[in-house]
C-alpha positions in Angstrom: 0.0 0.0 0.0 0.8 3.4 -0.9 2.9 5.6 1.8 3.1 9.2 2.4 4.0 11.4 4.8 2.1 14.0 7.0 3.5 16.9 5.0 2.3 15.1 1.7 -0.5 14.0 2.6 -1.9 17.9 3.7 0.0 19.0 0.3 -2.6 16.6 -1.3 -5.8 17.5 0.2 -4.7 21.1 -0.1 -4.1 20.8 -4.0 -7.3 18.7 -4.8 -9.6 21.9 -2.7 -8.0 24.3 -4.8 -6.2 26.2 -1.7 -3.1 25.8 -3.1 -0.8 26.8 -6.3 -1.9 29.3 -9.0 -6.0 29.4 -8.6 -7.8 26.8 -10.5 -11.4 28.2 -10.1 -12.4 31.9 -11.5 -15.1 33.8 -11.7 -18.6 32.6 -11.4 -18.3 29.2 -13.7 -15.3 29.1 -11.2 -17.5 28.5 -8.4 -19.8 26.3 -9.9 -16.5 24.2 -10.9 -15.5 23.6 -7.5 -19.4 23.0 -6.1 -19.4 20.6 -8.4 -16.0 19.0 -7.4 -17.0 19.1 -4.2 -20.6 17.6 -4.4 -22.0 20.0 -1.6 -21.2 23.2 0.3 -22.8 23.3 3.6 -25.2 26.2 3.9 -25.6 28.4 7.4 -27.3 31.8 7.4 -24.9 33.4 9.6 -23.4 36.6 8.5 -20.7 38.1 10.6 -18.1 38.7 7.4 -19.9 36.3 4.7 -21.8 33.3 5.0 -20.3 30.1 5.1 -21.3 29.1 1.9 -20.1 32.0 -0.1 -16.9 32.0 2.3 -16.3 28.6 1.4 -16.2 30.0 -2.2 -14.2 33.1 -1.7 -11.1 31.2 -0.5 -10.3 29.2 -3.7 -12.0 30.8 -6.4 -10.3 33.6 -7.5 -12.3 37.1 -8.3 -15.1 35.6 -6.4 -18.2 38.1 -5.6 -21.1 37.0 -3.5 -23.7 38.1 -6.5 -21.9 35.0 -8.2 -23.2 32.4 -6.0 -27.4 34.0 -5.5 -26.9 34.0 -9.6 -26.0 30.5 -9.7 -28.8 29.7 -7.1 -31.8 31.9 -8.1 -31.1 33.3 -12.1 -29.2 31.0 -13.9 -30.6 27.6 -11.8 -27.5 25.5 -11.8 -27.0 25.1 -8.2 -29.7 24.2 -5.3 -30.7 24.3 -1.4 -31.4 21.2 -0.1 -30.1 18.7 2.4 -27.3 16.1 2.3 -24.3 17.2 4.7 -27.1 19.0 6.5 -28.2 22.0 4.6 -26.3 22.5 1.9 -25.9 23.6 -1.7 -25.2 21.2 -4.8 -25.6 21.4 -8.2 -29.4 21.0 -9.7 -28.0 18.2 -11.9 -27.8 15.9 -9.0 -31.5 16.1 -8.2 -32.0 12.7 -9.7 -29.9 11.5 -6.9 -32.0 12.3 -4.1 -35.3 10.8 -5.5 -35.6 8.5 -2.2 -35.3 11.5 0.3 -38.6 12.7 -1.6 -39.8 9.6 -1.0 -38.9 9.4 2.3 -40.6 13.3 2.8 -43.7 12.2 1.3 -44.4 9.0 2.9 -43.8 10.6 6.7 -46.4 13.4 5.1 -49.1 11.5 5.4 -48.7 11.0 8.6 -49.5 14.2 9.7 -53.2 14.8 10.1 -54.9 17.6 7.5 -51.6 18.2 6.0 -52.7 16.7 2.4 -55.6 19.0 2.3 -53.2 21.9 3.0 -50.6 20.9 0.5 -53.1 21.2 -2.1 -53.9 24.7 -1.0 -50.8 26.1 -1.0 -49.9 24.4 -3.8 -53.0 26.5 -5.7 -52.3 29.9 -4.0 -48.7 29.6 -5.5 -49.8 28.7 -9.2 -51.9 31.3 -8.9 -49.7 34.3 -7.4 -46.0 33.1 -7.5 -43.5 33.0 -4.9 -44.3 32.7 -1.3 -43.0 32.6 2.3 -44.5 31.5 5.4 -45.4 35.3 5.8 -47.6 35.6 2.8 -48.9 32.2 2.3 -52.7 32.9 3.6 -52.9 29.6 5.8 -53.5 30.3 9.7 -53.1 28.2 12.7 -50.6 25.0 13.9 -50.5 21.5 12.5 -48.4 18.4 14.4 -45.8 18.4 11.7 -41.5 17.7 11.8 -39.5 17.6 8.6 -37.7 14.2 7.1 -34.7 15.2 6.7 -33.7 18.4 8.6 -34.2 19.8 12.5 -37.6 22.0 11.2 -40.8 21.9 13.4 -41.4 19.5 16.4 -41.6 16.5 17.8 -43.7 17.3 20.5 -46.3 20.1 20.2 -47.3 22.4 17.5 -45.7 24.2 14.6 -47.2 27.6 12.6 -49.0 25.9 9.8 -47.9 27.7 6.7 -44.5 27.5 7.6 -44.8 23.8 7.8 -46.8 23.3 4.4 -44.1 24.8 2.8 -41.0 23.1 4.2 -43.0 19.7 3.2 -43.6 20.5 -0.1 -40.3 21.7 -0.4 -38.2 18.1 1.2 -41.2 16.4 -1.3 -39.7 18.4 -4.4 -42.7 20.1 -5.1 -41.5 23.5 -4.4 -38.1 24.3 -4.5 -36.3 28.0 -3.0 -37.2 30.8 -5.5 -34.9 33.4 -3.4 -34.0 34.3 -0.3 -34.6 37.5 1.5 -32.1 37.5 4.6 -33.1 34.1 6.5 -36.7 34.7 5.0 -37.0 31.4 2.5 -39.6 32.1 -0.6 -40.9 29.0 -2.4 -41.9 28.3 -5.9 -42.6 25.5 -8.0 -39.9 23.4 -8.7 -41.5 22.8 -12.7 -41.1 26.3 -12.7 -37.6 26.5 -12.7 -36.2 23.1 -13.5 -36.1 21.4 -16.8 -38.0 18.4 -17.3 -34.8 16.6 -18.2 -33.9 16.6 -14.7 -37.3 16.6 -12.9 -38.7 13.7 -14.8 -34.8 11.7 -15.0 -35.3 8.1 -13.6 -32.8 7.9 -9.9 -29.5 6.4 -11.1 -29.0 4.9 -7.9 -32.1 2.0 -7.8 -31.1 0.9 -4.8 -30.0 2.5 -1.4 -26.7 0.8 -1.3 -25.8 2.3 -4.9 -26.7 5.7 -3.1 -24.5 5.4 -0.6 -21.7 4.5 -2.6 -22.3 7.7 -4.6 -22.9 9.8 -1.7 -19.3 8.4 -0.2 -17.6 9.2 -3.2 -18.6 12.4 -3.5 -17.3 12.9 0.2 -14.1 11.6 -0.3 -13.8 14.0 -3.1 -15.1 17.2 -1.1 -12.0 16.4 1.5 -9.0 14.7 -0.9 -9.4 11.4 1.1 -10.9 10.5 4.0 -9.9 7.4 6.7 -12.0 4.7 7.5 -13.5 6.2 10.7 -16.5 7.4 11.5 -16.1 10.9 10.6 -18.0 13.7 10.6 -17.4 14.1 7.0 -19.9 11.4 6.2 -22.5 13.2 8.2 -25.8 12.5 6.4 -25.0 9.3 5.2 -26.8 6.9 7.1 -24.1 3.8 7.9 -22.6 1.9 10.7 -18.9 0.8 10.8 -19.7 -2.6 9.5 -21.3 -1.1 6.0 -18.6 1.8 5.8 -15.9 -0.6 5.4 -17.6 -3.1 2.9 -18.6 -0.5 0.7 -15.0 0.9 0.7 -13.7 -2.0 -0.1 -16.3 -2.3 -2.6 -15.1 0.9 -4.1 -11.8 -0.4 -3.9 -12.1 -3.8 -5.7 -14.0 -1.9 -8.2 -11.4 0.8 -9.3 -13.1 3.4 -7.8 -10.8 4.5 -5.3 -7.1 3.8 -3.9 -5.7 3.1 -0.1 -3.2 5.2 1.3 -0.9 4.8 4.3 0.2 8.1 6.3 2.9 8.1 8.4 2.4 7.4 12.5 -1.6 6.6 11.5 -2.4 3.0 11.3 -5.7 4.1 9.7 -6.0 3.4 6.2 -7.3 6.5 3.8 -8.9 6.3 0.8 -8.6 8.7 -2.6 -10.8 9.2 -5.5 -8.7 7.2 -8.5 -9.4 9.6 -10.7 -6.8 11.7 -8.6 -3.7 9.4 -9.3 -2.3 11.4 -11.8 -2.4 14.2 -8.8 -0.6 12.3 -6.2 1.9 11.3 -8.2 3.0 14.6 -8.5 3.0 15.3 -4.6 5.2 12.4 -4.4 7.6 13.2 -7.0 7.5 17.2 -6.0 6.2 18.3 -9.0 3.0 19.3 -7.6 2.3 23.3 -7.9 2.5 24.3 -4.0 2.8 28.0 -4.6 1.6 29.8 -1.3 -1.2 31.7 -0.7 -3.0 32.9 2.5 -6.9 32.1 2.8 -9.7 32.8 5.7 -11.3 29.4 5.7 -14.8 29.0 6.8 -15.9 27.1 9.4 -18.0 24.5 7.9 -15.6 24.4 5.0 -14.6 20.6 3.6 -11.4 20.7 4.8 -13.1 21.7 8.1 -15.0 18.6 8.3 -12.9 16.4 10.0 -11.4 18.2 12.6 -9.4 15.1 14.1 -8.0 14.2 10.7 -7.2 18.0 10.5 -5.1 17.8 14.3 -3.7 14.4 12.8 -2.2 15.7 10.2 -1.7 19.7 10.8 -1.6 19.3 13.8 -3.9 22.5 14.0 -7.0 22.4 16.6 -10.1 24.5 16.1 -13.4 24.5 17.8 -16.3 26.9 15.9 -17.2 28.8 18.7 -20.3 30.5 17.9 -22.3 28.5 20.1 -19.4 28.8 22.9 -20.6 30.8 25.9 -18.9 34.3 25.8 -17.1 33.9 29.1 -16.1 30.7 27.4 -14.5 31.5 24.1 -10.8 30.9 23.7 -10.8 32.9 20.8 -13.9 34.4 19.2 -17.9 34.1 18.1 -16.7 33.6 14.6 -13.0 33.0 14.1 -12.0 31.7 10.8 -8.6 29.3 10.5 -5.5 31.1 8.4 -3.8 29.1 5.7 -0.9 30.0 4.6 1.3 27.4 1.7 0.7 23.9 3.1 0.5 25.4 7.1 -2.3 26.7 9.2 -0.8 29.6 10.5 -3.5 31.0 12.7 -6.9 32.7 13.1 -8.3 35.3 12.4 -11.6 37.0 13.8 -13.2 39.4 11.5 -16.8 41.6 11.6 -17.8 43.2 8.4 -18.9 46.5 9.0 -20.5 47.3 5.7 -22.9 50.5 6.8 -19.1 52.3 7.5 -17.3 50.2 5.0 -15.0 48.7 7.3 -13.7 45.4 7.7 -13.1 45.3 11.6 -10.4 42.8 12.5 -11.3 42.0 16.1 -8.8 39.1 16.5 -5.2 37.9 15.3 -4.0 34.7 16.5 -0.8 33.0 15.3 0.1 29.4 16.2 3.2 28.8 18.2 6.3 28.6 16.5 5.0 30.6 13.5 7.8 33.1 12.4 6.8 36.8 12.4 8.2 37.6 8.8 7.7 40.0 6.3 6.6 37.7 3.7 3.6 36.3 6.5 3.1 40.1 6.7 3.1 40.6 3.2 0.6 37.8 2.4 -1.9 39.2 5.6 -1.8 42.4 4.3 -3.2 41.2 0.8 -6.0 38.5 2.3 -7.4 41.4 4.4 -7.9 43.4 1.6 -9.1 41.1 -0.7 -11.6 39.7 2.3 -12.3 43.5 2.8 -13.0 43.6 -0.8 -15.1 40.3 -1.1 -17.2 42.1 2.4 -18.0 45.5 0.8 -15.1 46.7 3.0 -12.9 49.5 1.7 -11.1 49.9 5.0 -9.8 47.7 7.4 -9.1 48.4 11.3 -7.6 46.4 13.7 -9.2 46.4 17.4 -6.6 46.8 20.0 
């Protein structure tokens, strides 16, 4: 089996995200690129200097502008909300894919008592006036209702009735998002918006197992490689240890994908063959490694894992937005700092786009990390472009 060291193996996952070397992804097909590449981008409405999504996007894809990513999602229709590594956005063409979690959503919808009767009237009001949110839908009242698929309504009493209409129709593919107006989701129909090519394709996974292969695939692809553990990067995927390692060796014995050794971790990891051509040149130093700095977000895929990222960085970091104040080590939204093939630090920055000032609240280096010009150099530029990227002419540090 295939060895590599720690320093490879980082160099590896770094060069298939795109974080290092000249850019590979620009502009707006840029971003659709890598969404693609990566299967998913986890969504979170948050918004202290970008959302995850779009921050996701901003650190490998150069030129990136916000605009880019609501076009791709609301005008042009290539990319879509919906769940798989919790909320997340992928790329319309995979709706065929997830035929069974429609299934899934419409089968526990009948469950719920007088929700059939209100699907149908929602489902009229929008033909017949467009887009709507739980605001402007005219249905009153509370219905026992929980979603299939995601952490919306309850289990145990009541939830607003419209709001609940519409997040079933939407896991049932009915409706899909039309827009969205800060946290405020507006639905439309999904025939509205998405070719019948793809509404009416037949699921190319017939059965579950099939999925699941595809679905791990797509995960080790979103990371680099991933180890046989149960990570969080499979979040989603519904599997226990037993199925995770017969369908990787499944994968394997089919050409699909290749083991890896790394040094010091008796875990095997396993890589997308269609990468070989890639780690060939990390082992033989070929590989384009030129450095750049990038703010990574905190749901980012090469967040996922954040034991194989102590493993082989040897870099720990907590999110720590839900972190009590008094709590925090660091800060409510502190973003890791990568610099070449290193995390150097983290930074904590609030976009203050009324004054047009990108407020640097935070600056922590890792020990050992060497105060040099060319670190200062490569700081300098990330601010401004993440200034830039934030509507943030100006940038201030906070003492």
């Amino acid at each position: 089996m295939q060895k590599l060291t720690k320093k490879q193996a980082g160099e590896f996952i770094l060069a298939r995200q795109g974080l290092i070397g000249d850019y590979r992804f620009a502009g707006k097909e840029g971003a659709y690129a890598y969404v693609r590449q990566a299967g998913c981008i986890q969504y979170d409405p948050v918004d202290v200097c970008g959302k995850n999504a779009e921050l996701t996007l901003q650190s490998r894809v150069k030129g990136f502008q916000k605009a880019m990513l609501w076009e791709l999602l609301y005008e042009d229709r290539k990319l879509m909300d919906y769940a798989d590594k919790e909320l997340s956005i992928w790329p319309a063409e995979d709706w065929p894919y997830f035929s069974s979690y429609r299934q899934r959503s419409r089968e526990l919808g009948k469950t719920f008592e007088g929700l059939e009767a209100l699907k149908e009237e929602a489902l009229a009001f929008i033909r017949a006036n467009g887009p709507a949110s739980s605001d402007t839908l005219p249905i009153e009242g509370e219905i026992f209702w929980h979603s299939s698929m995601h952490w919306s309504g309850n289990w145990h009493k009541k939830s607003p009735a419209a709001r609940s209409v519409l997040e079933q129709l939407y896991t049932d593919g009915d409706l899909i998002i039309h827009h969205k107006k800060g946290s405020r989701k507006f639905y439309d129909l999904a025939e509205r918006h998405l070719p019948a090519s793809i509404l009416q394709a037949e699921n190319p996974c017939r059965e579950e197992e099939a999925f699941l292969r595809w679905r791990l695939l797509r995960r080790i692809g979103a990371v680099g490689f991933l180890w046989d553990k149960n990570s969080p990067a499979f979040l989603g995927i519904s599997m226990n240890a037993e199925q995770r390692k017969r369908m990787l060796t499944g994968l394997e014995q089919a050409g699909e994908i290749l083991p890896v050794l790394v040094e010091d971790i008796r875990t095997p990891f396993y890589y997308l063959a269609e990468d070989t051509a890639l780690m060939q040149e990390i082992i033989s130093g070929q590989a384009d490694l030129k450095p750049r700095m990038s703010f990574i977000a905190p749901l980012d895929p090469l967040m996922w894992d954040k034991a194989l990222v102590l493993a082989l960085w040897d870099f720990r970091y907590a999110w720590e937005i839900y972190t009590p104040a008094a709590k925090r080590k660091y800060g409510y939204y502190t973003l890791p700092v990568l610099f070449g093939c290193e995390f150097v630090g983290r930074v904590e920055a609030v976009a203050d786009r009324k004054e047009g000032i990108l407020r640097v609240k935070g600056l922590w280096w890792e020990e050992g990390v060497r105060q040099t010009k060319k670190l200062e150099k490569a700081l300098e530029k990330a601010l401004r472009q993440f200034g830039t990227f934030n509507d943030c002419s100006n940038i201030e540090f906070e003492k």
